[in-house]
N, C-alpha and C positions, 0 to 999 in steps of 0.2 A: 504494500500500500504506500503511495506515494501521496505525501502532504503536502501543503503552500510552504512552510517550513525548508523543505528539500527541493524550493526551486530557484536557480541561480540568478545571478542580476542581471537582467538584460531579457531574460527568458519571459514568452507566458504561459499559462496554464490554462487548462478548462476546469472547474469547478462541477467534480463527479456528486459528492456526498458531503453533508454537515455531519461533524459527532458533536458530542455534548448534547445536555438538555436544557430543559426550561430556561431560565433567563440569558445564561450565558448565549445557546443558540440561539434565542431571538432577539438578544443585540448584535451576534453577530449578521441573520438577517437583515434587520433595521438597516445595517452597515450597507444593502443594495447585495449582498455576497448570498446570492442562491445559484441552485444548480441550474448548470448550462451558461454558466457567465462567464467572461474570458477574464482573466489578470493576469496584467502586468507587471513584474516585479523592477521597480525602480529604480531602488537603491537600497541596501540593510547600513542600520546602523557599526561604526565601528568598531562594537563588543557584541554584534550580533542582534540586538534589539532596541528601536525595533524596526521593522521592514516597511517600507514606504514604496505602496503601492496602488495602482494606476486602474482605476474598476469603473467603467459605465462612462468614462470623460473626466471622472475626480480622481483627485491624491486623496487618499486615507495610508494612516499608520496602522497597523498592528502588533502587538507581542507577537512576541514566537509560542507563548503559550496557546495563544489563540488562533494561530496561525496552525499547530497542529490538530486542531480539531477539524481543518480544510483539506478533505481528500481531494485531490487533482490529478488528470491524467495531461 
């Protein structure tokens, strides 16, 4: 299983599956981040978090916490 977590800078992704539950998943929803959406990954911060990425025409930041709960192919 591959995460937004494990995908490089420059790269995008497609957004297969959400994990987590209840609040955490539907802020990350809120966020525009559902299945079938493409991201961009930006740039990651210099100790790894957090990851500054490119989703629907906006910049959003994420933890990598929250970033592995983003299954992508």
């Amino acid at each position: 299983m591959k995460t937004l977590k494990d995908v490089k800078v420059g790269e995008t992704a497609t957004v297969e599956k959400l994990h987590g539950e209840g609040p955490v998943k539907r802020r990350i929803m809120d966020m525009g981040i559902t299945k079938g959406v493409e991201i961009y990954v930006r740039k990651v911060a210099p100790l790894g978090d957090p990851m500054e990425l490119n989703i629907r025409g906006y910049e959003l930041s994420v933890r990598k916490s929250d970033a592995e709960m983003i299954e992508v192919r």
